[in-house]
C-alpha positions in Angstrom: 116.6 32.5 -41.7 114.1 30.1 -40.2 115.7 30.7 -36.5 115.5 34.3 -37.1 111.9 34.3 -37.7 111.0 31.9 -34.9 113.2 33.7 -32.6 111.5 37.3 -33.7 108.3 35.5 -33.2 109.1 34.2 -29.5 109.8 37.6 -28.8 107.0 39.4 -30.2 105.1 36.2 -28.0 106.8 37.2 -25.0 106.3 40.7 -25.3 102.6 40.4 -26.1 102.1 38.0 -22.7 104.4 40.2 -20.4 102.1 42.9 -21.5 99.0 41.3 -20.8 100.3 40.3 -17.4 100.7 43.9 -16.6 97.9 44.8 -17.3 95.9 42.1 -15.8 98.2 43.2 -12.8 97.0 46.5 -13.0 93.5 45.6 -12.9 93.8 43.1 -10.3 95.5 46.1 -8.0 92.6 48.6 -8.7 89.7 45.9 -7.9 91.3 44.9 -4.6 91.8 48.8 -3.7 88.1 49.2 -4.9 87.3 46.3 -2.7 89.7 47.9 0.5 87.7 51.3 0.2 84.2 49.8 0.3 85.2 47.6 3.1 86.6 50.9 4.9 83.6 53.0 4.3 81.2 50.0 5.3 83.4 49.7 8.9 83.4 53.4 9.1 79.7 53.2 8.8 79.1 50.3 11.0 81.2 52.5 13.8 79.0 55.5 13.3 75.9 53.1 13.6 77.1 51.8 16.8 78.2 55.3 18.4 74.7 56.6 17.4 73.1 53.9 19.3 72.0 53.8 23.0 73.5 52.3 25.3 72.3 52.1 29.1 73.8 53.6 31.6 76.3 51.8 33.0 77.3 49.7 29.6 81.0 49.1 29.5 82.0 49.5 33.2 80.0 46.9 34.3 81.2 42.9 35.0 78.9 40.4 35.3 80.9 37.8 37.7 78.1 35.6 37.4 78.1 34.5 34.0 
């Protein structure tokens, strides 16, 4: 009798923990998408800000050879 409650115990343990895992899993997974979105929108933004700002004339097809 004494193995059978132990054993029903360690189960009921295991279940519990296995349980917990998933859901800490779970959370983990929807901070790190959370944290994937923000860093898309703040690139996104950072793109926008960089198209919206002026460049002179010649920027990009230019080399400077003596640097």
């Amino acid at each position: 009798m004494i193995n059978s409650v132990s054993s029903d115990t360690s189960l009921a343990s295991y279940a519990t923990g296995s349980s917990n895992r998933a859901v800490m899993n779970e959370i983990s997974m929807a901070i790190m998408k959370q944290t994937m979105d923000q860093q898309k929108a703040a690139g996104q933004a950072l793109l926008e800000m960089i198209k919206q700002s002026p460049m002179p004339d010649g920027t990009g097809s230019l080399i400077n050879i003596g640097a």
